[in-house]
N, C-alpha and C positions, 0 to 999 in steps of 0.2 A: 276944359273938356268935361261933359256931365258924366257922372259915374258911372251909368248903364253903359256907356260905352268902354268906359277903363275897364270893366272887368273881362269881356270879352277880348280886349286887345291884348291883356296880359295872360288868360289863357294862351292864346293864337303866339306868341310870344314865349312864351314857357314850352308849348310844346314845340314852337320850333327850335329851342337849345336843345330840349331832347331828341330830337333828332336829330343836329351835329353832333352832340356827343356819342350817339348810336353810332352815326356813321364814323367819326372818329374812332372808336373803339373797333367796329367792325373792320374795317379798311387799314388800321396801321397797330392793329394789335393780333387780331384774331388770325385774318388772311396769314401775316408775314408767319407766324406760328404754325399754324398748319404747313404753309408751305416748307418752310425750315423743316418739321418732324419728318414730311413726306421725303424731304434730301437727305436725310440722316438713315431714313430707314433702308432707300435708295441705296445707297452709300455701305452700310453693313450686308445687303441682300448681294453687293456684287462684292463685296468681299469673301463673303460666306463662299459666294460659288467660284474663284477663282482657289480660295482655300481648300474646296472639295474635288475643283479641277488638279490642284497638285499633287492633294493626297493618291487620286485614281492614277494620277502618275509614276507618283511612287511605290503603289502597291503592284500595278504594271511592270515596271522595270526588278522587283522581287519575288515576284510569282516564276520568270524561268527561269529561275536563281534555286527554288526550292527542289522542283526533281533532280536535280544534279546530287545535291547532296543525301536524297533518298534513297538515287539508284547506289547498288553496291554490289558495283560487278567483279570483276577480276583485279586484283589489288594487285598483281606484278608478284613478283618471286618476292621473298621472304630473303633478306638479308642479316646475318647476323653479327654483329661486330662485338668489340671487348674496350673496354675502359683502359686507357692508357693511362697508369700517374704520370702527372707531369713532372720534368727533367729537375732537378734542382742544379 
């Protein structure tokens, strides 16, 4: 084969291992990546708001808990008793 032609063939050739290895890199590196962080992120975002769904739950079911204990109305008669010792 005359030279003038090997050098173009091994350009044409060289670049196209570079661009398996692009697409290899892009396709079974990059993608799976992204896509993983994007479930990860996923994944924390619906925890956060399932965590914030309980708390609103639990501040809910404590809030008419709290006027009861503000209001201080009529406390019932005043009873008085005395300390008994105990019997030996």
């Amino acid at each position: 084969m005359p030279s003038y032609l090997c050098f173009p063939m091994m350009k044409f050739l060289f670049y196209l291992f570079l661009a398996y290895i692009l697409y290899q890199l892009v396709f079974k590196f990059i993608i799976p990546i992204y896509r993983t962080t994007r479930q990860v992120k996923k994944g924390f975002r619906e925890m956060q708001d399932r965590m914030n769904q309980h708390m609103e739950q639990q501040q809910g079911y404590a809030e008419p808990a709290q006027p009861h204990r503000e209001e201080k109305g009529n406390l019932g008669d005043y009873i008085e008793f005395e300390e008994v010792p105990p019997k030996k």
